[in-house]
C-alpha positions in Angstrom: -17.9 -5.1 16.2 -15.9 -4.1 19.7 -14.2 -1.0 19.4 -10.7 -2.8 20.4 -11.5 -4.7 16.8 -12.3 -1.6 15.6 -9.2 0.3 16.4 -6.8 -2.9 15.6 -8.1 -2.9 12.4 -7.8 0.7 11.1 -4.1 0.4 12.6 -3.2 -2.2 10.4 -5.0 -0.2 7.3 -2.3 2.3 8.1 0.2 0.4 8.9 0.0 -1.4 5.5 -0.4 2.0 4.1 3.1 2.8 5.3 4.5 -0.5 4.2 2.7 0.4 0.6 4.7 3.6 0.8 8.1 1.8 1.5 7.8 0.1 -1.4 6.8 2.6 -4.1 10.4 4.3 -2.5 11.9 1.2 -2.9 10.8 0.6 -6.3 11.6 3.7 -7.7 15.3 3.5 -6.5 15.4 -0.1 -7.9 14.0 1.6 -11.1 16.7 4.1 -11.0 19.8 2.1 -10.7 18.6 -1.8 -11.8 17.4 -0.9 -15.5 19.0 0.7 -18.2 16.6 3.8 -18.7 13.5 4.6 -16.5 11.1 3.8 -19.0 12.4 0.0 -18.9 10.4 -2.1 -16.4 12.7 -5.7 -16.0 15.2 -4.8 -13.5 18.7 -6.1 -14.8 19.6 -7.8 -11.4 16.7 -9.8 -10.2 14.4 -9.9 -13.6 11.2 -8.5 -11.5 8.6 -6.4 -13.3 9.5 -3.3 -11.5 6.6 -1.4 -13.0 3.8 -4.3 -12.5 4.8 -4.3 -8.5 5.0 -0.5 -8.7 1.2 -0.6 -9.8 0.5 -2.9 -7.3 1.7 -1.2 -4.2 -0.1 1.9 -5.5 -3.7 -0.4 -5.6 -2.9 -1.5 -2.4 -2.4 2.2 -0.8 -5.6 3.6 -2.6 -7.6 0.4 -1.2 -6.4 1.0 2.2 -6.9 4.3 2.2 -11.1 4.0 0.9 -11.4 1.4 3.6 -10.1 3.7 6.4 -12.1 6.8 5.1 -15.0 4.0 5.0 -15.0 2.9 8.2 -14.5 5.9 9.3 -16.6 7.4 7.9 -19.5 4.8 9.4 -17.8 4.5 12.7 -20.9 4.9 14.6 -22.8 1.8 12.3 -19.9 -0.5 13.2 -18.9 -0.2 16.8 -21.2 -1.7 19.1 -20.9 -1.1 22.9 
């Protein structure tokens, strides 16, 4: 793999990863102030699963965040010259 493929793809890791964050935020607000109580997952507004997509972006992060430490971790097994 070229370096420049390299580098383009651990940048999009992280950028996900900051995405991923986002939404967590997002969610919890949404918990917050769309449900009656915290411990209620349907948001009253839209009828989303706030606490399925609240799993989900945490997945995503720890994904991202084993394939960064992976490749970097083997940096010198990917990159070719």
């Amino acid at each position: 793999m070229k370096k420049s493929v390299y580098q383009t793809i651990i940048s999009l890791l992280i950028l996900v990863i900051v995405m991923s964050v986002f939404a967590v935020v997002n969610i919890q607000v949404s918990l917050k102030y769309e449900t009656e109580n915290m411990k209620d997952c349907i948001s009253l507004i839209s009828g989303r699963n706030l606490c399925q997509e609240l799993l989900a972006s945490k997945i995503i992060i720890v994904i991202c965040l084993i394939a960064i430490s992976g490749m970097l971790s083997f940096r010198n097994k990917i990159v070719s010259l």
